[in-house]
N, CA, C and O atoms as a GROMACS GRO file, in nm:
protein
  272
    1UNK      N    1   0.084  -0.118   0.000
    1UNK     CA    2   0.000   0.000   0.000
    1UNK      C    3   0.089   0.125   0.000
    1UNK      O    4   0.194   0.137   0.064
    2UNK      N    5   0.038   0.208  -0.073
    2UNK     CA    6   0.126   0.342  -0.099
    2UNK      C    7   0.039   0.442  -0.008
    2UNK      O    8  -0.083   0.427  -0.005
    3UNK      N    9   0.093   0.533   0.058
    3UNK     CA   10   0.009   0.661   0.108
    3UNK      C   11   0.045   0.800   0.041
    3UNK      O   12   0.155   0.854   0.029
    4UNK      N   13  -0.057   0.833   0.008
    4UNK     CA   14  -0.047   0.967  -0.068
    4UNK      C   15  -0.122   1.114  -0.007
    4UNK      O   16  -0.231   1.130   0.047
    5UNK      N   17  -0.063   1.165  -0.025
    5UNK     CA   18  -0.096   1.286   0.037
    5UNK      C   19  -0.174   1.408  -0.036
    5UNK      O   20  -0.105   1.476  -0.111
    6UNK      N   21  -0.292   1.438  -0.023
    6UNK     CA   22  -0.400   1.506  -0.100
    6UNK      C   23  -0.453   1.643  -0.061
    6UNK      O   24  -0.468   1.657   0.060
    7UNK      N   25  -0.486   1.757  -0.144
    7UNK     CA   26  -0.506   1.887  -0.081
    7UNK      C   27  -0.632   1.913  -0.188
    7UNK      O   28  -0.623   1.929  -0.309
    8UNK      N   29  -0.766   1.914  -0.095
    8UNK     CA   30  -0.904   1.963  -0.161
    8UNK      C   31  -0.854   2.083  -0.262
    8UNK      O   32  -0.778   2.166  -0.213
    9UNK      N   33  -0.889   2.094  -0.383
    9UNK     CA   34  -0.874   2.237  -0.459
    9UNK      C   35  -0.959   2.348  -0.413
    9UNK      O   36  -0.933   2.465  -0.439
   10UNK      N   37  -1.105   2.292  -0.312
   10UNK     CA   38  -1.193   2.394  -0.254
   10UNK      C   39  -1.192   2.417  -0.145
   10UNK      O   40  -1.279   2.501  -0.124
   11UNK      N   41  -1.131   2.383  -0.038
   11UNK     CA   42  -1.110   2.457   0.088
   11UNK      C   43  -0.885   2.449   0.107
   11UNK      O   44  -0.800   2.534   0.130
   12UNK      N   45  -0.882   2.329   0.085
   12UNK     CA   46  -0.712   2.379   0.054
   12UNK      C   47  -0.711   2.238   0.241
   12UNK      O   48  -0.615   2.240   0.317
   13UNK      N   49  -0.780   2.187   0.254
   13UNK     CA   50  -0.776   2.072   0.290
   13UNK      C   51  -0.658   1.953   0.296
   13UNK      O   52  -0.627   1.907   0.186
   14UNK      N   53  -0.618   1.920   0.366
   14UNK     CA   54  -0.497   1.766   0.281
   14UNK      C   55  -0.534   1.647   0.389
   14UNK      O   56  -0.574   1.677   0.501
   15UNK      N   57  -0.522   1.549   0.360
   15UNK     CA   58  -0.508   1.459   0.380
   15UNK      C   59  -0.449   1.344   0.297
   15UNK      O   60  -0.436   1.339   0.175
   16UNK      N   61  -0.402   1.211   0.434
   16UNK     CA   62  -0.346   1.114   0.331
   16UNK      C   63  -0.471   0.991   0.319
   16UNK      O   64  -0.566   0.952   0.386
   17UNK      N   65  -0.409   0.962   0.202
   17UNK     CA   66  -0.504   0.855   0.158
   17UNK      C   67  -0.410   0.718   0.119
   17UNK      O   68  -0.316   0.727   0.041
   18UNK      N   69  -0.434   0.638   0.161
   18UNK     CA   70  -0.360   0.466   0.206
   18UNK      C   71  -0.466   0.376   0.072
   18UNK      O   72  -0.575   0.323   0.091
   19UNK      N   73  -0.367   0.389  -0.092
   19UNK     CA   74  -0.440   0.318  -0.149
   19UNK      C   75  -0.349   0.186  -0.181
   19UNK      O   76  -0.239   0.168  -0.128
   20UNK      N   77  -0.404   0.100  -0.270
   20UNK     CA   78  -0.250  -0.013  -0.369
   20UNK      C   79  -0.271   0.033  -0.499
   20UNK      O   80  -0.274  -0.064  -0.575
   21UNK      N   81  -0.286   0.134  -0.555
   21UNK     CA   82  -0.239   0.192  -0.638
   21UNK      C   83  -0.184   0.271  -0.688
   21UNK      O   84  -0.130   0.330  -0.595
   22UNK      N   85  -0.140   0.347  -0.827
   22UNK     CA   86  -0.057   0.486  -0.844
   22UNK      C   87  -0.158   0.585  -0.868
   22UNK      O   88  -0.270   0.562  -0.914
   23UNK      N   89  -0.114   0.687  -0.837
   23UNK     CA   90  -0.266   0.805  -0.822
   23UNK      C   91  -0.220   0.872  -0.917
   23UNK      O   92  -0.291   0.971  -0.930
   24UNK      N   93  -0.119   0.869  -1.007
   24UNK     CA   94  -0.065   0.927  -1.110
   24UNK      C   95  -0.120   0.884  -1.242
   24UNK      O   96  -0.082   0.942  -1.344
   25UNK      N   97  -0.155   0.845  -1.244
   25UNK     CA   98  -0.291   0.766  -1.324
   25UNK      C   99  -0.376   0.827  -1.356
   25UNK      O  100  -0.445   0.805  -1.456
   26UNK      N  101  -0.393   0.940  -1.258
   26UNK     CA  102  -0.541   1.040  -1.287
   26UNK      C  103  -0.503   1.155  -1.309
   26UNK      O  104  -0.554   1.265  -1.286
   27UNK      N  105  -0.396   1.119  -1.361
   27UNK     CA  106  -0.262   1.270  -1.407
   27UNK      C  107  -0.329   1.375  -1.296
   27UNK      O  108  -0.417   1.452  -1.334
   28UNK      N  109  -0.280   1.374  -1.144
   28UNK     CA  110  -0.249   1.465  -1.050
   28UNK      C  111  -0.392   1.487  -0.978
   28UNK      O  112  -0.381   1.552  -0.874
   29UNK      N  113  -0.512   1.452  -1.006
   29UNK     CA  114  -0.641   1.498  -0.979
   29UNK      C  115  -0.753   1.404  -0.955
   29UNK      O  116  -0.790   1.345  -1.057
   30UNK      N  117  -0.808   1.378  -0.860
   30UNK     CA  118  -0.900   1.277  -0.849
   30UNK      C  119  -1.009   1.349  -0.770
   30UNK      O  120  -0.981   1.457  -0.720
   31UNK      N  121  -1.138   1.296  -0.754
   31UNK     CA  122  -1.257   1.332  -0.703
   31UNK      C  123  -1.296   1.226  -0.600
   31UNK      O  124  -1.368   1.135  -0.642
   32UNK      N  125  -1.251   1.225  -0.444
   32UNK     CA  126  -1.294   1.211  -0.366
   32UNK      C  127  -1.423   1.281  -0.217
   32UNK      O  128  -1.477   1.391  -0.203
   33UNK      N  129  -1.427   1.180  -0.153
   33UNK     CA  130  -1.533   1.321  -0.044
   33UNK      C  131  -1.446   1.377   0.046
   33UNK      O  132  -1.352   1.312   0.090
   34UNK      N  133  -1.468   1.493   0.078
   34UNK     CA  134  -1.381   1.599   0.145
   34UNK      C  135  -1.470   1.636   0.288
   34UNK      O  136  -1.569   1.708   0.287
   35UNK      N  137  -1.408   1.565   0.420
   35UNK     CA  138  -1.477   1.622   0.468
   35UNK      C  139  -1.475   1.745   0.564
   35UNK      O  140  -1.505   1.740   0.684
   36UNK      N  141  -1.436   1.855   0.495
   36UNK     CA  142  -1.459   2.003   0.563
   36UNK      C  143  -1.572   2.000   0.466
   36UNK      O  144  -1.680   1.968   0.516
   37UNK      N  145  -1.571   2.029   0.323
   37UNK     CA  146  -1.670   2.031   0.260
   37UNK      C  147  -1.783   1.976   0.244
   37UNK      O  148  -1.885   2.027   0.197
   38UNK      N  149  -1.765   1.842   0.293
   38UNK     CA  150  -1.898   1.758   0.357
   38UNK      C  151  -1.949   1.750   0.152
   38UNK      O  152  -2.061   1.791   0.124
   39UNK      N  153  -1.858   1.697   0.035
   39UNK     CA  154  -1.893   1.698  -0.055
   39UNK      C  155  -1.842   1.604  -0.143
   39UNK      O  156  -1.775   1.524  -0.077
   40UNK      N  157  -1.842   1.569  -0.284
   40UNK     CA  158  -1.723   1.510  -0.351
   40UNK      C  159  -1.648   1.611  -0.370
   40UNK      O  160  -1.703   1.718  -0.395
   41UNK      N  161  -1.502   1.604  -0.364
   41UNK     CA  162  -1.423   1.759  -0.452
   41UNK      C  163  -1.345   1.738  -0.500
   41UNK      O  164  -1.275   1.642  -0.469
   42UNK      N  165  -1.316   1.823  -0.608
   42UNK     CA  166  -1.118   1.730  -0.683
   42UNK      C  167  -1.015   1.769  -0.595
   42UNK      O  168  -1.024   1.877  -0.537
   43UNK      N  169  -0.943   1.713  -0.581
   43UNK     CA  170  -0.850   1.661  -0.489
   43UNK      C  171  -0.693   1.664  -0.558
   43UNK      O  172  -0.667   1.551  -0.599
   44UNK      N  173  -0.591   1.751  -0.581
   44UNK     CA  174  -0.471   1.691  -0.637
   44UNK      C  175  -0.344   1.643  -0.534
   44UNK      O  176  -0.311   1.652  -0.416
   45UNK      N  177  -0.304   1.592  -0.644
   45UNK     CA  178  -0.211   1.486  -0.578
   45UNK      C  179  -0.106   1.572  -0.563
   45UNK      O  180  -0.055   1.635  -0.655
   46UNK      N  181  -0.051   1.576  -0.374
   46UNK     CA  182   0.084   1.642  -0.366
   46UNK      C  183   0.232   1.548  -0.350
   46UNK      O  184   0.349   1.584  -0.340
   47UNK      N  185   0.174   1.426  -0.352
   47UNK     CA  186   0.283   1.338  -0.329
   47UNK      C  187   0.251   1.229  -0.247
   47UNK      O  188   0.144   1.214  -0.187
   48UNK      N  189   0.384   1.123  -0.248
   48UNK     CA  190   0.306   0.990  -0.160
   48UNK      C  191   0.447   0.982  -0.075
   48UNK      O  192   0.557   1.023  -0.112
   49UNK      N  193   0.412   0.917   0.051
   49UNK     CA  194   0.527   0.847   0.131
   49UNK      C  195   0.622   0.747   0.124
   49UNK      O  196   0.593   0.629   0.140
   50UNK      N  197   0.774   0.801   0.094
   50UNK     CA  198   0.839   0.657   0.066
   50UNK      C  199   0.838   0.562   0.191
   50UNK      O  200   0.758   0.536   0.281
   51UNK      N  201   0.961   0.524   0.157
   51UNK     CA  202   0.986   0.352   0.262
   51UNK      C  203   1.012   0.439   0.371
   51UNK      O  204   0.949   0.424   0.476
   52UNK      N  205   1.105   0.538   0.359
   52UNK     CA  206   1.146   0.690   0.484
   52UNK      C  207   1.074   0.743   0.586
   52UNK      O  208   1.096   0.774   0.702
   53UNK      N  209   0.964   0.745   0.495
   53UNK     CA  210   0.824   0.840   0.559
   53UNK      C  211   0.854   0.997   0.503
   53UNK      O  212   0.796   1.103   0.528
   54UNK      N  213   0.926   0.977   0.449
   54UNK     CA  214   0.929   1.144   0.370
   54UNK      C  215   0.865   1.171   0.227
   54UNK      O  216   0.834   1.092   0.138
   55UNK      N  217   0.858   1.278   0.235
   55UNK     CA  218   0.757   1.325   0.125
   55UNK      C  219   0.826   1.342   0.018
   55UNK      O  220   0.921   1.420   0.009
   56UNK      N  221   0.760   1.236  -0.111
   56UNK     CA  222   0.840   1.242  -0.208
   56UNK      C  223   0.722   1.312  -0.305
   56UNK      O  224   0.606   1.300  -0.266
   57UNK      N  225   0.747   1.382  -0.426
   57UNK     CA  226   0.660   1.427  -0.524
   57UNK      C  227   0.626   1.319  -0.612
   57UNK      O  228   0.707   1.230  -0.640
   58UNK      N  229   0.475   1.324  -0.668
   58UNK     CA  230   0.400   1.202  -0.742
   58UNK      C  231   0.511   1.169  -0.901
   58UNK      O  232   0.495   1.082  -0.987
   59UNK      N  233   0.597   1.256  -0.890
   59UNK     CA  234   0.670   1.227  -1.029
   59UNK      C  235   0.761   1.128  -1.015
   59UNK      O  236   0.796   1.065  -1.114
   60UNK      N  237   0.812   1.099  -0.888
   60UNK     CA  238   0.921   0.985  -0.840
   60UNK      C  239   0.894   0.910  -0.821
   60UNK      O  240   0.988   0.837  -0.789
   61UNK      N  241   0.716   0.821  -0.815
   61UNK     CA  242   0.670   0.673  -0.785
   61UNK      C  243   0.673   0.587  -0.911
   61UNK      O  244   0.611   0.600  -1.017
   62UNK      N  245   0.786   0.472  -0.859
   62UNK     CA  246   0.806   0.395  -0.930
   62UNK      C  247   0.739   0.284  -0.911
   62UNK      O  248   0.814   0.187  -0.900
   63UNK      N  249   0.640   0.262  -0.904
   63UNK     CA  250   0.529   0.110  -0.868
   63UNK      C  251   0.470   0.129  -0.988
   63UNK      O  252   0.499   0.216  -1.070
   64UNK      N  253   0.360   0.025  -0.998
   64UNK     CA  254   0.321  -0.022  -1.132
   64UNK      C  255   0.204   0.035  -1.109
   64UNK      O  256   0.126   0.039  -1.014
   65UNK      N  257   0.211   0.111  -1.292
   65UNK     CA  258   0.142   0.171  -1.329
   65UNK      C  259  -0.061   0.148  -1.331
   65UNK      O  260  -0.152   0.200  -1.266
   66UNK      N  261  -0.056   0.072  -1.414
   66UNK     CA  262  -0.153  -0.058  -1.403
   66UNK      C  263  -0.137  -0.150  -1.459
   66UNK      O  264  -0.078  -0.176  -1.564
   67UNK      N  265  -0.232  -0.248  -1.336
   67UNK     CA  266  -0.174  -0.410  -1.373
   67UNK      C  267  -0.341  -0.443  -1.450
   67UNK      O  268  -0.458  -0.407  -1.434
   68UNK      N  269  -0.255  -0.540  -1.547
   68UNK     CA  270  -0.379  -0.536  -1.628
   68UNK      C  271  -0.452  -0.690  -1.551
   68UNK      O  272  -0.563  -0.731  -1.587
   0.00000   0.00000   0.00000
């Protein structure tokens, strides 16, 4: 599982999100629920956690893209 780290585009919100996939996939932007906004909202991607726990940017994840 990868954790990625997410900032609402409508209140400026972040949280991480613990998926098994690459979120780079949705080239930087996905529509989850936000809850300050109590809504769905797009959401971009600021980066995910390496093996470190440090914050790496979504351009440096090397896991698989999709598995078919």
């Amino acid at each position: 599982m990868t954790k990625w780290l997410l900032r609402c585009t409508v209140c400026g919100s972040e949280r991480v999100l613990d998926v098994g996939f690459n979120l780079t996939a949705f080239r930087g932007r996905l529509y989850i629920y936000c809850r300050r906004c109590k809504a769905n909202r797009e959401h971009a991607v600021l980066g995910y956690y390496d093996d470190s726990g440090r914050l790496a940017p979504p351009g440096d994840f090397a896991g698989v893209d999709i598995a078919d």
